[in-house]
N, C-alpha and C positions, 0 to 999 in steps of 0.2 A: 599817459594822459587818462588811459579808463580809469587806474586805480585811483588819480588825484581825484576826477570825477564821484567815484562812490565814495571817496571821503567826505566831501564836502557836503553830497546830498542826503536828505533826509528823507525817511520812511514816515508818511502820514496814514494818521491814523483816519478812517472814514464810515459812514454808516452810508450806504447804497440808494437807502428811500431819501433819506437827506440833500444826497446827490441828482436824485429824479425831480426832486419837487422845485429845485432850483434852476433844473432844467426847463420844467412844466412853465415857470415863471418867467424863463429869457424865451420862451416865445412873443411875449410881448415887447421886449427890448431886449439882442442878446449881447449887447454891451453892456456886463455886470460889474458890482463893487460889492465884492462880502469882507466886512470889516469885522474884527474883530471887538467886544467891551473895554473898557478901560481897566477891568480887572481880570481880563481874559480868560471870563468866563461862560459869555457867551461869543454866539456868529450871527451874524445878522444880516441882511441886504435888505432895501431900501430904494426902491426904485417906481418910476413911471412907466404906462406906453407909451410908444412912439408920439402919439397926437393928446398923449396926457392927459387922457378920459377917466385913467386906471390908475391908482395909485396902490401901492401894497408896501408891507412891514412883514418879514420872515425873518425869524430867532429860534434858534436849536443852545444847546448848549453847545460848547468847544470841543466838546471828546464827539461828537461826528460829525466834525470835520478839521479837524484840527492843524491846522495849517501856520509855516512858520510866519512871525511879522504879524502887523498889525491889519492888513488891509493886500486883499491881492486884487487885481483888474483883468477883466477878460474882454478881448475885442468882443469873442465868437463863445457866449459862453456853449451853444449847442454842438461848437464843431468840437469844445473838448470833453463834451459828455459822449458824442459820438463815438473818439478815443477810446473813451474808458470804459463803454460798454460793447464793442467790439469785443474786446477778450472777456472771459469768465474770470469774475472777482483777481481782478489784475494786482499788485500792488505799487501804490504810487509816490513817489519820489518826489522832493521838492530840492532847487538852489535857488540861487540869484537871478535868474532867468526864467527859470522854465519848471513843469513839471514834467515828470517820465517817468511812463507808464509803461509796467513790464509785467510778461507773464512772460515764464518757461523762459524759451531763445527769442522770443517778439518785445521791441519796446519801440512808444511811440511817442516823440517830446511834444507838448505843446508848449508854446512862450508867452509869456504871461506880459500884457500892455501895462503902460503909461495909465494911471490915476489920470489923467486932461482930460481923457476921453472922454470922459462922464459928465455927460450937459447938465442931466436935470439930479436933482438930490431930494427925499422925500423924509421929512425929519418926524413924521408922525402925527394922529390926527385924533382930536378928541371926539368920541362920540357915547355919548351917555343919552340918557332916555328916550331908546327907540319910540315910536310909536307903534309900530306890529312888528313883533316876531314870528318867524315860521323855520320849518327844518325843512333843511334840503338833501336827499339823502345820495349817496354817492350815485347810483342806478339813475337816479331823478335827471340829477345833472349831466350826465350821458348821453340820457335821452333828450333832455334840450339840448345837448350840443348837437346832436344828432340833427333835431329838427332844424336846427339854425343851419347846416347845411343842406338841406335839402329844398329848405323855402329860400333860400340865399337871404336869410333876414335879415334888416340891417337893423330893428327897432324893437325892444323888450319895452314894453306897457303893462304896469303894475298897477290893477281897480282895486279900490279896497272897498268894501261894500259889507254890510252883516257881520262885521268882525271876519271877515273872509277876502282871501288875495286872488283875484284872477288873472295869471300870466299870458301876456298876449305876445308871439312872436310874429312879426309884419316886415314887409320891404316898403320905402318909401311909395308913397303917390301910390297903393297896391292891398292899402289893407283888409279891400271888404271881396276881392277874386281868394287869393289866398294867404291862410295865416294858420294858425294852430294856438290853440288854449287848454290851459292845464287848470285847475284849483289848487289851492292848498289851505288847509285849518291852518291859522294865527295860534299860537301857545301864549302870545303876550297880547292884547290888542286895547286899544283904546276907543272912545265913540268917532274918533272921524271918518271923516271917507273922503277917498279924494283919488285921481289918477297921476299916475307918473311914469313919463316917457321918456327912456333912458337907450343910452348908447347899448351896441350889442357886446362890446370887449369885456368888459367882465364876466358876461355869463360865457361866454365864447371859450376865454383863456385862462379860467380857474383852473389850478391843478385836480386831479380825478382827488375825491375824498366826500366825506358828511360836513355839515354844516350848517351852520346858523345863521340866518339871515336877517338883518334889524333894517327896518327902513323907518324912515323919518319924513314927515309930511312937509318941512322946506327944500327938501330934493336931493335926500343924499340914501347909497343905499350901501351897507355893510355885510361881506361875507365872513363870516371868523371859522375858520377850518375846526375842524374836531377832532384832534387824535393828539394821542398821548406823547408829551415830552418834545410838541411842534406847536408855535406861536404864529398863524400868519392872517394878519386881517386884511382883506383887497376894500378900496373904496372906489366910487364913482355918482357920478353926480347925473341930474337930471338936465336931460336934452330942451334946450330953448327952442321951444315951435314960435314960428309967427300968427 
């Protein structure tokens, strides 16, 4: 039975940060679907948060991660990143079921769910002519995640004022005991000014990297990651106060 097994299964090929950053991402929802292009030449995933504040689009090319079939499903995508980073650069096996993950004498299968699973689908989203742009740099973002747990914030407020962003982290019903503000210089900006009060899950569960951040004065606000030979832009939209 072992030998029929290593017949059948296949040796995938994998890039390790590819592997994190899709992990970074099923914190938000770790019920994933990376599907492969029609020309399979890219991987993609395509998904929502749980209460679908958060929308994101991640594309790598197919050589890391290169996986058999067109489309694999994870209930738990964190319990199989968990897996594979247990061992030191394991290597991973794919069949009909499952993957398995071995180093040396250790291997450890996860089984791969049902396609149903998947509620929501996020088919992509046009967003062309920000109103201000600003960089966020990896350290930046840190540190407001940082703050956001430490005020327990549930609420990012973006002032635009002087061609300048002023980022407000607050908990409801709480904003004027405590909060925390940052600035940031605008690299793109236009004459408006205006405020926008947004959920805290985007800035909370972006994966650690640089980036560029476009907001838009009807209420939507764009992160687009920055690093080479990674495609992943998160959206979210602006919180309806009474």
């Amino acid at each position: 039975m072992e030998d029929t097994l290593e017949i059948k299964a296949k040796k995938i090929k994998y890039d390790k940060r590819t592997l994190e950053l899709i992990n970074n991402l099923s914190r938000m929802n770790s019920k994933l679907s990376i599907e492969k292009s029609e020309d399979g030449k890219f991987v993609y995933v395509n998904g929502t948060n749980v209460d679908t504040s958060v929308f994101y689009g991640f594309k790598v090319s197919s050589d890391r991660f290169d996986f058999e079939g067109e489309q694999i499903v994870f209930q738990d995508y964190s319990q199989f990143y968990e897996y594979f980073n247990v061992l030191e650069s394991p290597d991973i096996f794919q069949d009909d079921e499952k993957f398995e993950i071995k180093k040396g004498k250790s291997r450890i299968s996860y089984y791969l769910a049902d396609p149903d699973i998947i509620d929501e689908t996020f088919d992509g989203a046009e967003f062309e002519d920000p109103d201000y742009t600003f960089k966020l740099t990896k350290e930046e973002l840190k540190h407001i995640q940082k703050m956001i747990n430490l005020f327990d914030a549930e609420k990012v407020t973006l002032t635009i004022e002087n061609k300048k962003i002023t980022l407000k982290l607050s908990k409801e019903g709480n904003e004027k005991d405590n909060f925390y503000e940052t600035d940031f210089e605008c690299s793109y900006a236009n004459d408006e000014e205006f405020s926008l009060p947004l959920k805290i899950s985007i800035w909370d569960n972006s994966p650690d990297g640089d980036y560029v951040i476009n907001v838009k004065e009807e209420g939507i606000v764009n992160f687009s990651l920055v690093e080479e030979g990674v495609s992943l832009e998160l959206y979210s939209g602006e919180i309806e106060e009474e």
